[in-house]
C-alpha positions as a printed Julia matrix, in Angstrom:
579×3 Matrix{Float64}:
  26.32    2.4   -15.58
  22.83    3.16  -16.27
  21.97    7.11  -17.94
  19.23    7.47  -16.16
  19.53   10.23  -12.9
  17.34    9.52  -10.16
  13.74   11.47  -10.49
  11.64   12.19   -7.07
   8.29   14.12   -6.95
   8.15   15.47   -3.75
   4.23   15.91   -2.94
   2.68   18.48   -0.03
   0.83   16.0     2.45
  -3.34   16.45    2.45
  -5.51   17.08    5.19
  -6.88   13.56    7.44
 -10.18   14.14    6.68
  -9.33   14.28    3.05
  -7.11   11.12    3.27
 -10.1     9.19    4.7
 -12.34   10.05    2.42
 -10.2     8.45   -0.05
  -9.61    5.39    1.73
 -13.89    5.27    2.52
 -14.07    5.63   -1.12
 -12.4     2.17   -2.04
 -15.57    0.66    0.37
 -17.8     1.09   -2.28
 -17.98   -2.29   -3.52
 -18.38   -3.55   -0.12
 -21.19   -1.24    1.3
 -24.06   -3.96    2.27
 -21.21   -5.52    4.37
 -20.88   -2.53    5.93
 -24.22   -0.95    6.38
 -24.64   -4.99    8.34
 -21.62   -4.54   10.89
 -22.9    -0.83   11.74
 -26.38   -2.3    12.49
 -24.96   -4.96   14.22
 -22.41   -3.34   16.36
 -25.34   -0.63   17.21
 -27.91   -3.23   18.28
 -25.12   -4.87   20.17
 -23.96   -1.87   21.77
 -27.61   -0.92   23.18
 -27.88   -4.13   24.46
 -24.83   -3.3    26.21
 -25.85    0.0    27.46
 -29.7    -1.16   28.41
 -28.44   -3.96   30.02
 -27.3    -1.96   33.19
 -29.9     0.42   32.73
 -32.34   -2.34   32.73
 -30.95   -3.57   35.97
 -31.05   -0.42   37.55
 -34.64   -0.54   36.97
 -34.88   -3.75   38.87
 -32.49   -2.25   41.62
 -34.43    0.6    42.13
 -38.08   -1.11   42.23
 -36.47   -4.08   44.74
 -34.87   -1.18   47.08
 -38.19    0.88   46.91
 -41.21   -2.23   46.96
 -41.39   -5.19   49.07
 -40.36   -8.35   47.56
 -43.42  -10.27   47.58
 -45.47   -7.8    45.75
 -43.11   -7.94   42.78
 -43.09  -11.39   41.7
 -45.72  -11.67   38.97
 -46.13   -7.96   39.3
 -45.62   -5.09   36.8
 -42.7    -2.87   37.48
 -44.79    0.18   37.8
 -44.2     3.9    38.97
 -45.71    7.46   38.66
 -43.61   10.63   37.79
 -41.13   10.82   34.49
 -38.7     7.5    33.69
 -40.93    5.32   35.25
 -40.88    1.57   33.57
 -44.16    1.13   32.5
 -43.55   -3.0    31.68
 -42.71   -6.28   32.62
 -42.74   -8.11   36.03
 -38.96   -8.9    37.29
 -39.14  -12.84   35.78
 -39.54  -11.11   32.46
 -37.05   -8.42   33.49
 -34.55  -11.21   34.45
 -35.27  -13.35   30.92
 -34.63   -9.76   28.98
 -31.33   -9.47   30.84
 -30.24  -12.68   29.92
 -32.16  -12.48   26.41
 -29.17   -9.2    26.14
 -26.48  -10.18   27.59
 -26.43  -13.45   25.15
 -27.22  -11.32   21.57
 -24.04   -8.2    22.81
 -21.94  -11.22   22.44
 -23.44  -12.57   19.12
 -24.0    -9.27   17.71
 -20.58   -8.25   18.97
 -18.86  -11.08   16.83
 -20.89  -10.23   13.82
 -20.22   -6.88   13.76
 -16.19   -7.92   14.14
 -16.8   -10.69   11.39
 -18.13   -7.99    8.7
 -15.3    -5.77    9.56
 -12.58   -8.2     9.4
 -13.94   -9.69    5.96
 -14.35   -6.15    4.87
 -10.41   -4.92    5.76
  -9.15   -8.08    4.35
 -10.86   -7.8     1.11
 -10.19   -4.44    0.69
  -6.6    -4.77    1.54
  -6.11   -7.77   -1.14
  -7.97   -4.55   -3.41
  -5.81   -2.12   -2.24
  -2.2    -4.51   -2.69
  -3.51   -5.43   -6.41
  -3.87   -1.41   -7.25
  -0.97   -0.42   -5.76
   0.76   -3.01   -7.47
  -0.93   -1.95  -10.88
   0.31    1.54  -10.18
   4.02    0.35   -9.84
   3.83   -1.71  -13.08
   2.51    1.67  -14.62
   5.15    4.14  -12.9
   7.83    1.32  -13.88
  10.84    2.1   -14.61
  10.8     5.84  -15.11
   9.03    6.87  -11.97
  10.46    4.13   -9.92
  14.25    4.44  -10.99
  16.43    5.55   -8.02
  13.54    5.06   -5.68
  14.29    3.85   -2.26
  13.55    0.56   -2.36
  13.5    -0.7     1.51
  10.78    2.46    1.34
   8.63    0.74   -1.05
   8.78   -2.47    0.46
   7.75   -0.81    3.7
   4.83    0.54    1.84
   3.28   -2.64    0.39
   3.91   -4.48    3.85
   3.26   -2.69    6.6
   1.54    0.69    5.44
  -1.07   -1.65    3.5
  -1.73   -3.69    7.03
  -1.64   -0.83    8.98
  -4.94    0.06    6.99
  -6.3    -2.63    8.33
  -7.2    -0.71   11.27
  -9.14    1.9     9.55
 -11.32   -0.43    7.79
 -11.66   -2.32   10.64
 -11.9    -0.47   13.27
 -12.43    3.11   12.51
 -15.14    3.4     9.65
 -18.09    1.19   11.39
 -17.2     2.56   14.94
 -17.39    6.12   13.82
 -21.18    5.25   12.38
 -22.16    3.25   15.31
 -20.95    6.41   17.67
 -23.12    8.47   16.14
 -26.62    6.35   15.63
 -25.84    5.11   19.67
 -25.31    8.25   20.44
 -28.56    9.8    18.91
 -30.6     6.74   20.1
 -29.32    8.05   23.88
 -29.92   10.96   23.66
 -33.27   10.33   22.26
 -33.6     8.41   25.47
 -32.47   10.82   27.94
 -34.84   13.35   26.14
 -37.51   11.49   27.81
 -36.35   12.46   31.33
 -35.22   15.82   30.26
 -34.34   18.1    27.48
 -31.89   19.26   29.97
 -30.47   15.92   30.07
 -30.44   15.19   26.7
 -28.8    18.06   25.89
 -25.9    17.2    28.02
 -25.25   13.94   26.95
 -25.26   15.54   23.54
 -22.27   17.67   24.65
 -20.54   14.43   26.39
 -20.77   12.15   23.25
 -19.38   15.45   21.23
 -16.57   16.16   23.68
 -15.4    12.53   24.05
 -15.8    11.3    20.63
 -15.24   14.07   18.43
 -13.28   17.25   20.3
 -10.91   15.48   22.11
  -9.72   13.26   19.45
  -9.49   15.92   17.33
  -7.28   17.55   19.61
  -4.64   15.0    19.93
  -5.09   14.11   16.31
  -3.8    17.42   15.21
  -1.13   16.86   17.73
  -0.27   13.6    16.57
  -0.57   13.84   12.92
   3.08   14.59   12.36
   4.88   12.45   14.72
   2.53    9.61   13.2
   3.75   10.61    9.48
   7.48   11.32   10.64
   7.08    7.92   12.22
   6.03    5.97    9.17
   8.43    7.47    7.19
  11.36    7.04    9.38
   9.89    2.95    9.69
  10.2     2.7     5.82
  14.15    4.38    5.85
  14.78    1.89    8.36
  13.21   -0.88    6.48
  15.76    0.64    3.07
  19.02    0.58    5.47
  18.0    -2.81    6.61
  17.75   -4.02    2.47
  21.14   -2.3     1.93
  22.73   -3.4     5.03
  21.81   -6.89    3.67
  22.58   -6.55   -0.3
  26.15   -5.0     0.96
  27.35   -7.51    3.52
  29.71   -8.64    1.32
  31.71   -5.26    1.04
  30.78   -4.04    4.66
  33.02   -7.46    5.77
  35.65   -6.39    3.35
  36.33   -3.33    4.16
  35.68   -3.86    8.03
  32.65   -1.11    7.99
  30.37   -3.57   10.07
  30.6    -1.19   13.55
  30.24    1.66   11.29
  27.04   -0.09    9.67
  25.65   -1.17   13.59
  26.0     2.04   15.3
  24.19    4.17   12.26
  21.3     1.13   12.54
  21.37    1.16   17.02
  20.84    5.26   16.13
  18.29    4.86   13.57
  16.32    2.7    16.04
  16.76    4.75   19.24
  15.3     7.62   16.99
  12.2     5.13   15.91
  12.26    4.55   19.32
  11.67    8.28   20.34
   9.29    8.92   17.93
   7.18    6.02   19.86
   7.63    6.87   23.0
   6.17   10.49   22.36
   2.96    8.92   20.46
   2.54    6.89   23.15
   2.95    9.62   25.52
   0.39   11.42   22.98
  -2.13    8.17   23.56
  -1.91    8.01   27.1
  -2.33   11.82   27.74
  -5.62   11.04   25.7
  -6.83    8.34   27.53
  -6.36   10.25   30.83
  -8.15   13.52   29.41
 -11.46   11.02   27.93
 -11.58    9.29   31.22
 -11.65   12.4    33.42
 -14.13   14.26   30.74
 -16.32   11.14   30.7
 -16.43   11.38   34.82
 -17.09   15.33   34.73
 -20.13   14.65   32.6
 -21.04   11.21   34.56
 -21.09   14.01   37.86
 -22.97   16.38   35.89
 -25.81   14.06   34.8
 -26.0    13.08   38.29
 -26.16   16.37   39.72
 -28.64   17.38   36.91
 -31.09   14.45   37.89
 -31.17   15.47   41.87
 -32.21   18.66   40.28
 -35.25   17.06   38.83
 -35.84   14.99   41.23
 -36.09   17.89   43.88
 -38.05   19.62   41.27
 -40.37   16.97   40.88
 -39.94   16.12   37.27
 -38.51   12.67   37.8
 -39.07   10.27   40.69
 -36.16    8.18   42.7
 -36.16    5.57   39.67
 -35.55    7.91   36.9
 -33.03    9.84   39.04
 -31.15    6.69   39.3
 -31.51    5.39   35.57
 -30.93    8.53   33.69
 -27.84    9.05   35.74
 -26.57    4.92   35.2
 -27.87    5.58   31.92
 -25.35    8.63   31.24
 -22.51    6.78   32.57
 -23.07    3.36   30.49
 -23.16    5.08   27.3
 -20.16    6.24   26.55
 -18.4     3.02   24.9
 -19.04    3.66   21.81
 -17.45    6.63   21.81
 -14.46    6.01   23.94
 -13.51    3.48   21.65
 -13.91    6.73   18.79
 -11.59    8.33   21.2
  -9.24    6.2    21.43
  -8.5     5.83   17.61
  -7.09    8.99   17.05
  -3.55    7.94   17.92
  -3.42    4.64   16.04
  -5.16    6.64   13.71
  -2.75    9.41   12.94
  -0.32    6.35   11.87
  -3.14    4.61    9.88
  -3.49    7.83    8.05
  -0.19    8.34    7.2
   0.28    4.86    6.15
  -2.97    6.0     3.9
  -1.13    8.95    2.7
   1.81    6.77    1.76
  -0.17    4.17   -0.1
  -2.43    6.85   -1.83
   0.44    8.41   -3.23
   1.28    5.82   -4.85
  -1.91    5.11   -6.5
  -2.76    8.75   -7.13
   1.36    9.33   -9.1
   1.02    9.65  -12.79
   2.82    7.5   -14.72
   5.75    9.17  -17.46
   4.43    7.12  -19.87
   0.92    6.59  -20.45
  -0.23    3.21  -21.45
  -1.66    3.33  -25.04
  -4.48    1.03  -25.63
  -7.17    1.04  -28.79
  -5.06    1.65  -31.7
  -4.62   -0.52  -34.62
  -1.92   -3.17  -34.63
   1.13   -2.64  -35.89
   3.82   -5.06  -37.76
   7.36   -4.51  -37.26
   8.72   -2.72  -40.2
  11.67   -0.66  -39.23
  12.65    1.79  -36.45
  14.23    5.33  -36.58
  14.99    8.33  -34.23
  14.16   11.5   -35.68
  15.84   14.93  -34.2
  15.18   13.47  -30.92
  15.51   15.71  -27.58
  15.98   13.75  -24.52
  16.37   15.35  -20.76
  16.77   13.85  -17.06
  15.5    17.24  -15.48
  18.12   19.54  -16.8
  20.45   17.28  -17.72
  20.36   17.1   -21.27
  21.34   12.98  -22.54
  20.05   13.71  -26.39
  20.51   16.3   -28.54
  18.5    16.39  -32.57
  19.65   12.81  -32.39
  18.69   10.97  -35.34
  19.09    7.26  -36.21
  17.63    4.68  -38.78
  17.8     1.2   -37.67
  16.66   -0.61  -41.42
  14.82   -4.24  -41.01
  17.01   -7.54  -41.0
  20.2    -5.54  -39.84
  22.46   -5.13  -37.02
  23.06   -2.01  -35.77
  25.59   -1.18  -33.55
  26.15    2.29  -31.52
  29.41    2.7   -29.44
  30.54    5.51  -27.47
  31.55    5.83  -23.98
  29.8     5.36  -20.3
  26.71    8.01  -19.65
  26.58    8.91  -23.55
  22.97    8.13  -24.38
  23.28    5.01  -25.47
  21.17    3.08  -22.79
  18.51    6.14  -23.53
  17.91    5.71  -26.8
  16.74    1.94  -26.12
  14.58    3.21  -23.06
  13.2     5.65  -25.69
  12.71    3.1   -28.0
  10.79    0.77  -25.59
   8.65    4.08  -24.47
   9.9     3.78  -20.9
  10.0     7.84  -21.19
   9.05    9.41  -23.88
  11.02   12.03  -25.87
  10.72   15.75  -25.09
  11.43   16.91  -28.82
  11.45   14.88  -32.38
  10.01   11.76  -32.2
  10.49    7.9   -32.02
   9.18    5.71  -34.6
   8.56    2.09  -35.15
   7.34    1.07  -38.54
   6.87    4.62  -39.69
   4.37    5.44  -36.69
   5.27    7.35  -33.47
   5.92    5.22  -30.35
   3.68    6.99  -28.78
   0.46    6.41  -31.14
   0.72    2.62  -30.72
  -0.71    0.39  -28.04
   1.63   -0.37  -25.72
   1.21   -4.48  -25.24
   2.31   -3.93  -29.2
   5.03   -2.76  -28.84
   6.56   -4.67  -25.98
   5.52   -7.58  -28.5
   7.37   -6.27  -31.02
  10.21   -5.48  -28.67
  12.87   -7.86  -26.57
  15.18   -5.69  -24.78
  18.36   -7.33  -23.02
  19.35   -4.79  -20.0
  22.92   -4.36  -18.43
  21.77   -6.05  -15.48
  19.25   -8.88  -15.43
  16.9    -9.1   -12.53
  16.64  -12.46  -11.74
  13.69  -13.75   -9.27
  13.89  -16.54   -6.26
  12.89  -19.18   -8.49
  13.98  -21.76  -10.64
  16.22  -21.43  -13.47
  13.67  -22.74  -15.71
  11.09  -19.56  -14.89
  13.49  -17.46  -14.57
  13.86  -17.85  -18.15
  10.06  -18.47  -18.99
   9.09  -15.12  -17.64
   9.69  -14.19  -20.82
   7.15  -16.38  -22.53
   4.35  -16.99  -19.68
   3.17  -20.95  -20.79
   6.82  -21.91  -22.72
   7.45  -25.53  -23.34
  10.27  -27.14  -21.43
  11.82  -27.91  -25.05
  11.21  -23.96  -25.89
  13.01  -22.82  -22.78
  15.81  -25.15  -22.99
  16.31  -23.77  -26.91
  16.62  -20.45  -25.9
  19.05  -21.44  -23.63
  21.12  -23.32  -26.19
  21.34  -20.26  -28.12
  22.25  -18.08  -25.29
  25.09  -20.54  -24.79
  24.08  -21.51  -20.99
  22.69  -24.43  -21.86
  25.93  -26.89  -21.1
  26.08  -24.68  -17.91
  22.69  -25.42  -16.6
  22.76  -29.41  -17.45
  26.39  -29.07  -15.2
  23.94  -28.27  -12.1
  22.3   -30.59   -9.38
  18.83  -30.27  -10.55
  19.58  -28.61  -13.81
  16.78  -26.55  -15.03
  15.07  -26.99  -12.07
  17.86  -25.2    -9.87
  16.45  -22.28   -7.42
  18.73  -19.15   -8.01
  19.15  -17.05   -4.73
  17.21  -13.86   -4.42
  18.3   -11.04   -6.81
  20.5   -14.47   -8.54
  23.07  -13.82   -6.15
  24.12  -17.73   -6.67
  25.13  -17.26  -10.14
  27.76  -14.86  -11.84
  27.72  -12.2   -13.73
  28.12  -13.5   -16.9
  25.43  -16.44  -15.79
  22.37  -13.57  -14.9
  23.36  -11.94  -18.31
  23.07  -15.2   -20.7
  19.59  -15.95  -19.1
  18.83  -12.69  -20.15
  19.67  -13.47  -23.29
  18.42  -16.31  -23.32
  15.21  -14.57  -22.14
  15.21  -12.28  -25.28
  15.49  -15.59  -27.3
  12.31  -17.62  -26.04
  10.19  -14.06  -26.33
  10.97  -14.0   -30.03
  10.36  -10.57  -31.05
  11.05   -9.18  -34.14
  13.04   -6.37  -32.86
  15.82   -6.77  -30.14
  17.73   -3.97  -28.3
  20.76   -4.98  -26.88
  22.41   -3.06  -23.69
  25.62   -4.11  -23.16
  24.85   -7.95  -23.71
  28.2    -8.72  -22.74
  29.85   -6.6   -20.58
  29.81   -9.66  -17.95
  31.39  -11.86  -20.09
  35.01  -12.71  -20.7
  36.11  -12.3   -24.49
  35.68  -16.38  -24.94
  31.98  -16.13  -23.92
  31.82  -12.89  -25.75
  32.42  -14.66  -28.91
  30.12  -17.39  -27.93
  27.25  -15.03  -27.7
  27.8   -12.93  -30.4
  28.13  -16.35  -32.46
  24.68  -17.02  -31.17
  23.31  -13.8   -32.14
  24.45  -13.83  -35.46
  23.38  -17.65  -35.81
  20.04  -16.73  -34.08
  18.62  -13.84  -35.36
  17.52  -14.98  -38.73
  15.36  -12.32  -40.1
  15.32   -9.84  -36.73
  16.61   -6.59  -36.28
  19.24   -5.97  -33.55
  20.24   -2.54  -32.32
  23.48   -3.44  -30.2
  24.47   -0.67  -27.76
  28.26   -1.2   -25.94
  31.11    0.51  -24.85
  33.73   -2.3   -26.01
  35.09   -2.08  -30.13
  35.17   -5.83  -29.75
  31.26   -6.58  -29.45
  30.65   -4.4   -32.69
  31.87   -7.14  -34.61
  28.75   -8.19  -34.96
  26.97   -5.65  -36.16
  26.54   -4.68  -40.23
  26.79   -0.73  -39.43
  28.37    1.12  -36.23
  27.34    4.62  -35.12
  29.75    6.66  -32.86
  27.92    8.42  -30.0
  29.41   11.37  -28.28
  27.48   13.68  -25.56
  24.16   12.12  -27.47
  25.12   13.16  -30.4
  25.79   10.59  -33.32
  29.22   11.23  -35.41
């Protein structure tokens, strides 16, 4: 059993404005892609929008003039929002001329976006996964693993969305919008003052509305999705013991009631996005009515004629898609954004330890605790614990389950760092030398090795990124797993099941060993090497480790008298204290 006590920071959730401009931060790189889609998905929208109010032009001038004087002729009329241009051949060519480049432009714009959210999200998946290596182990020990899988899956695609469909439509809204109103200005200021109001209503009040609404279901929603995902993984890793002991219903109904409650949480954010959708359609009618009600005004009045009446009104009503689709992001967004939150946390968490880069290199000399003070919260593990580990030696430290021992080597390979005295390697504080140093200097053999859905061969060579077959099958020999691996199908070249559930115990821990052998480090901490292992293959190993080593320094860390034999001196650990 491991020493370490599971460590959580809990973390008060920022605001959604605040979580997007972190996520439009990481566009940076990528802002001449992006300045191109909004341009393009704003040209393509006005052709959209002038289309029909191009046609109602035609309409208008082919309801109020005979047909035979408008062939050839200019579309011309007195009074405000008359078209001042083009006969209706050239009117029909521009129609066609726009309804040709929405399409192009449309897939542009979509192009640009999709490039952008892909790139970004290969960005985003190599940070976060530069941020685990950091937090790793400390931060990440005890962490609920389904959790983080659910976080560099589906969180990471759900951002997807934002980047490609929230950041450029929320520019585009607003230059469209502006370019309308700009346009209904001409008519009115009357008029373009209410479409300013419409665009501002649909596209920014009412989302903001139900985004305030939504914002915790949509976080309570991701979060329940990721302890889903975690019971899943367990359900999975334990279906060995949930057959044993017959707790397969037990297992099925707690899964059928974690998914009805997913299941709730849906339906009311879908409830949420169609209660929107009603509200913007029925808003973008009310203001439709009131443009058109507005324009009989002026036309009574006298400050528009029959034609601009009719366009300014068509014009009102065919304007509001780009900001419908702003409306209708909120509720996907509220997810998006806590999917954001999610992976942000994980980039933002400091690390225990931090990496130590710059300093000069060190050789391995010795290593020695000094009066160390070691704490899981307020559980103290170490107490002015003090320990010289001379070069060339074997040291050995036995005590019982949960005494420190595993602790001091996580010390020792600055996976936390001590809260009083110090660790030193070589005379210098772990903590003053660069960190790729000291794993160089380091091979440390855990109580369980994690063993990856590979091949036995790099299984063992993740130890030594590039190794020789001839290297890999040395370390092997002197792990005594060699004769073990030959016995197999394909030998070296055998795929172990995920997490090496194919192989035993005592297999996973010789390929660690093994492992520790091919990296070659001067200095190798031993936890438990052989608590897997039957006394025969006990003595094997130890054998090997006393043949192997040569001129390395082993610190040897067990609970059992028997694997001491190895070492040259044997320290007595009680309540991380040495005796």
């Amino acid at each position: 059993m491991s020493d370490e006590k599971i460590i959580q920071s809990g973390k008060s959730r920022r605001s959604g404005i605040r979580i997007m401009g972190k996520l439009i931060g990481l566009v940076k790189p990528l802002l001449p892609v992006m300045a191109l889609a909004v341009i393009l998905g704003t040209i393509g929208y006005l052709c959209a929008i002038f289309l029909t109010i191009t046609a109602a032009y035609g309409l208008m001038h082919i309801l109020m003039e005979p047909v035979g004087e408008l062939i050839g002729l200019s579309i011309g009329s007195s009074g405000a929002g008359a078209f001042p241009g083009p006969g209706l051949q050239t009117l029909f060519i521009a129609l066609i001329v726009m309804a040709v480049m929405r399409g192009i432009l449309h897939y542009g714009e979509q192009y640009c976006n999709h490039f952008i959210a892909f790139k970004l999200l290969a960005i985003i998946r190599h940070k976060v996964f530069a941020s685990l290596r950091k937090l790793c182990p400390a931060k990440l020990e005890g962490r609920d693993k389904g959790n983080l899988i659910s976080v560099i899956t589906s969180d990471i695609e759900l951002l997807e969305v934002f980047y490609a469909h929230t950041i450029s439509p929320i520019a585009i809204a607003v230059l469209t919008s502006l370019v309308m109103i700009l346009f209904l200005g001409r008519f009115s200021p009357a008029a373009a003052v209410l479409a300013l109001a419409g665009y501002v209503v649909v596209g920014v009040a009412v989302p903001l509305y139900y985004g305030s609404r939504g914002a915790e279901p949509g976080m309570e929603f991701r979060n329940e999705f990721g302890e889903l995902n975690a019971f899943i993984l367990d359900s999975l890793r334990g279906l060995d013991e949930t057959i044993q002991y017959g707790q397969g219903e037990k297992r099925r109904e707690e899964m059928g009631e974690r998914s009805v409650r997913l299941g709730r949480m849906q339906d009311k954010l879908n409830l949420l996005e169609a209660s929107q959708r009603s509200v913007t359609n029925l808003v973008i009618l009310l203001f439709s009515f009131l443009m058109l009600f507005l324009m009989i005004g002026l036309r009574q009045s006298g400050s528009v004629d029959l034609t601009g009446m009719a366009v300014g009104t068509v014009a009102m009503m065919g304007s509001f898609g780009p900001v419908t689709a702003l409306a209708s992001l909120s509720n996907n967004l509220n997810q998006t954004l806590a999917s954001g939150e999610r992976v942000l946390s994980i980039l933002e968490e400091k690390p225990v330890t931090e990496e130590v880069k710059g300093k000069g290199e060190v050789e391995f000399a010795d290593a020695e605790a000094d009066g160390v003070d070691f704490a899981y919260e307020d559980e103290q593990i170490l107490k002015d614990y003090s320990i010289e580990i001379p070069k060339g030696k074997v040291t050995g430290i036995h005590g019982a389950s949960g005494s420190g021992k595993s602790t001091l080597l996580k010390l020792l390979m600055r996976f936390w760092d001590v809260r009083g005295g110090q660790i030193r390697i070589s005379g210098r504080d772990v903590r003053e030398i660069n960190t790729s140093n000291l794993r160089e200097m380091e091979s440390y053999v855990t109580q369980e090795t994690c063993l990856f859905h590979d091949s036995i061969a790099n299984n063992i060579a993740v130890a030594k990124p590039g190794a020789s077959r001839e290297e890999i099958m040395e370390a092997a020999k002197k792990a005594s797993i060699h004769d073990f691996i030959m016995s197999l199908p394909k030998g070296y070249d055998t795929e172990v099941g995920e997490l090496g559930d194919t192989l035993s115990g005592g297999e996973k821990q010789r390929i660690g060993i093994a492992r520790a052998f091919l990296h070659d480090a001067p200095f190798v901490l031993l936890d438990e090497p052989t608590s897997n292992l039957d006394s025969l293959n006990e003595g094997i190993i130890l054998k090997s480790l006393k043949e192997g080593k040569g001129d390395k320094t082993v610190l040897l860390v067990s609970h059992r008298k028997s694997t001491m034999n190895l070492a040259d001196v044997v320290y007595e650990i009680d309540n991380g204290r040495i005796s």
